[in-house]
N, C-alpha and C positions, 0 to 999 in steps of 0.2 A: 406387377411391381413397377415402380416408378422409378423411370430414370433418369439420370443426371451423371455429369461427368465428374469424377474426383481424381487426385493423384492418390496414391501411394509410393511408398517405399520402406520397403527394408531392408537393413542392415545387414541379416543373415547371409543374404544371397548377392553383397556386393563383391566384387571380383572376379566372381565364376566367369567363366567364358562363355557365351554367347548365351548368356541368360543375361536379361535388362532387370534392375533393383527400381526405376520407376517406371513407372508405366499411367496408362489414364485410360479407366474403364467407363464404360458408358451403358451396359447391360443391368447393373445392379448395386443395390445400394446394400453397404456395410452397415447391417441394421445396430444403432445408436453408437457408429464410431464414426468421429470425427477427423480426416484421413488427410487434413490440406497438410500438414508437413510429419516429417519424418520424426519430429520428437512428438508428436501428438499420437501417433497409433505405438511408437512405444508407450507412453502414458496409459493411452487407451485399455491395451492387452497386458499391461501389464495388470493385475485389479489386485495383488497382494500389497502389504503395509512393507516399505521398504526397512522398517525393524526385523522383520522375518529373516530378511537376507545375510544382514546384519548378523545377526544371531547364529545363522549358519556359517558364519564366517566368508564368505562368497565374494561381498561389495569389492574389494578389491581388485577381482576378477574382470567387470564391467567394462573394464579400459585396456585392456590387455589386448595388447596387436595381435593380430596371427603370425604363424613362422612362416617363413617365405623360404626358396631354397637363394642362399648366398653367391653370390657370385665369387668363384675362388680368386685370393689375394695375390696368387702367382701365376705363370706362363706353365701350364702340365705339359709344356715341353721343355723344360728348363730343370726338372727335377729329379734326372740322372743324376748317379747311378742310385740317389735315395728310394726315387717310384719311378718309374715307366711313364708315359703317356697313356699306355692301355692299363694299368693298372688302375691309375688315377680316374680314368672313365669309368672303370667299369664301377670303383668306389661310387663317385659322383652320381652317374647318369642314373646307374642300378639301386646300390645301398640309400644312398642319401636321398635322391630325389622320390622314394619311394618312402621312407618314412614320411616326407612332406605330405607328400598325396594322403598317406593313410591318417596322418594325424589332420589334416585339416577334414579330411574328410568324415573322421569322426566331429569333431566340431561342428560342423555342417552339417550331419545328420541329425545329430537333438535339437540344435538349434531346429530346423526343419519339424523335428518331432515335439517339441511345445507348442509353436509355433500353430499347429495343424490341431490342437487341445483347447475347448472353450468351458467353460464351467457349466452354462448350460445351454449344450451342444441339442440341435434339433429333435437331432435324431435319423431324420432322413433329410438327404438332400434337397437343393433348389436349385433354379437360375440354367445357368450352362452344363455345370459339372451334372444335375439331374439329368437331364436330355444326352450328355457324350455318355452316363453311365449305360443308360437304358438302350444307346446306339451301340456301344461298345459290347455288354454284355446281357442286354436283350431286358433285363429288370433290376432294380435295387436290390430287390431280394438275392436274385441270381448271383450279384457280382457278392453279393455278402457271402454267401455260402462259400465263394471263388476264393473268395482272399483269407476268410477264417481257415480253409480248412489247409490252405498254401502256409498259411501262420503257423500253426498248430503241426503242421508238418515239416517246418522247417529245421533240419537235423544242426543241430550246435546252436551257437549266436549266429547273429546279424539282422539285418532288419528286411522288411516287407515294404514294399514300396509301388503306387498306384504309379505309372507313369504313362504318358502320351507320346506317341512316334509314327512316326506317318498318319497322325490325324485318329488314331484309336488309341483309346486305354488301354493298358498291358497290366498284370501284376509281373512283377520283379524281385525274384528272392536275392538279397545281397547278403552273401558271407562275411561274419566277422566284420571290420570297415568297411566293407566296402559301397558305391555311391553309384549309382544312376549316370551319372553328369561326368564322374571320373571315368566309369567304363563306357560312357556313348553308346547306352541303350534306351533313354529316353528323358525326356525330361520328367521332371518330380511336382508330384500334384499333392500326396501323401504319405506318410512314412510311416508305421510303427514298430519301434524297437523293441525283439522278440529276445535279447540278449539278457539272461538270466535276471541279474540284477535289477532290471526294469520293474520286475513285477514279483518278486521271491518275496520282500516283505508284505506286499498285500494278499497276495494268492498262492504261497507256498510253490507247491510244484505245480500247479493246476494254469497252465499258460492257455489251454481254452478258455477261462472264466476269464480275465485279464483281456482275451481276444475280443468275447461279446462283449463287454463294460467297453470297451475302447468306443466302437459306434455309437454308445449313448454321447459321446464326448468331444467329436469331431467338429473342426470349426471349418463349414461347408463356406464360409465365406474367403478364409485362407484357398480351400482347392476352389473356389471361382477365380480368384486372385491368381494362382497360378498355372490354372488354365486360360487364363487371359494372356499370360505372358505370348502363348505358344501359338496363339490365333491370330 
């Protein structure tokens, strides 16, 4: 494969802590996406008619900040005998900043989980992510069997996520919200959201069928991309 250096960046992943949104690869080329700025590989990936969106009512959404957790407006030592000091933490530090976490971090999951979806996905791997697959869990084939059957068995919602930490793949079941990057267990290469809704209108109950179709679908150039981050 022929290489050349390009930027990227996305969107998704701006904020996060010690995860970088640009980066410049020099191992492999985004085969027919043109990556020199950040409105270009949204254009790129995105390939539906922006009527579609439109019609789902959605567009609106496109511009919408994330929630941050607020800095409170008064001294939580000042608020005797209404709340405590420890009351007010425990609100704050526990209740409030933990909706932040979970809701942004659902955000950042799908995001994550389109993101890592190409129309027509390989199939099998290339590049980096081929080679840490085969290091991490000995074949392609292997790590497929790893992750379908971790999917498939995952009891309730949440998602299934490929991550890297100490230099090896991991699969990672996360419950409900939760995120890789929020728990500091690895970083996120690929995601697939195994939470009913995901897959009930195409595949009924049947979340194995929904599992295999997934790998027809995967955009092995997203996990080169964010196996670059981490190298």
């Amino acid at each position: 494969m022929k290489k050349k250096y390009i930027y990227v960046h996305h969107t998704c992943i701006d904020r996060v802590p010690n995860l970088k949104s640009s980066i410049k690869l020099n191992y492999l080329t985004f085969k027919g996406i043109s990556l020199s700025k950040s409105r270009a590989i949204h254009t790129k990936l995105t390939k539906t008619n922006d009527s579609l969106y439109e019609a789902w009512g959605v567009t609106p959404l496109w511009n919408a900040k994330p929630f941050s957790l607020m800095k409170l407006p008064f001294n939580p030592q000042e608020m005797k005998p209404f709340l405590s000091e420890e009351g007010i933490k425990y609100h704050y530090s526990k209740h409030h900043a933990a909706y932040v976490k979970n809701l942004n971090a659902q955000i950042f999951n799908h995001n994550f989980f389109w993101l890592a979806l190409k129309n027509n996905g390989e199939g099998k791997p290339y590049g980096e992510i081929k080679n840490k697959i085969e290091e991490s869990f000995g074949s392609f084939e292997n790590f497929k069997e790893q992750f379908a059957k971790e999917a498939a068995g995952h009891f309730g919602s949440g998602w299934i996520w490929l991550v890297i930490k100490d230099h090896k793949l991991k699969i990672y079941q996360g419950h409900d919200a939760e995120c890789p990057i929020k728990n500091q267990v690895g970083h996120p290469i690929l995601a697939l959201d195994v939470w009913e809704h995901a897959y009930y209108v195409d595949y009924k109950n049947s979340r194995a069928d929904y599992i295999r179709e997934w790998f027809s679908k995967i955009n092995w150039d997203f996990a080169n991309y964010n196996l670059s981050i981490v190298n």
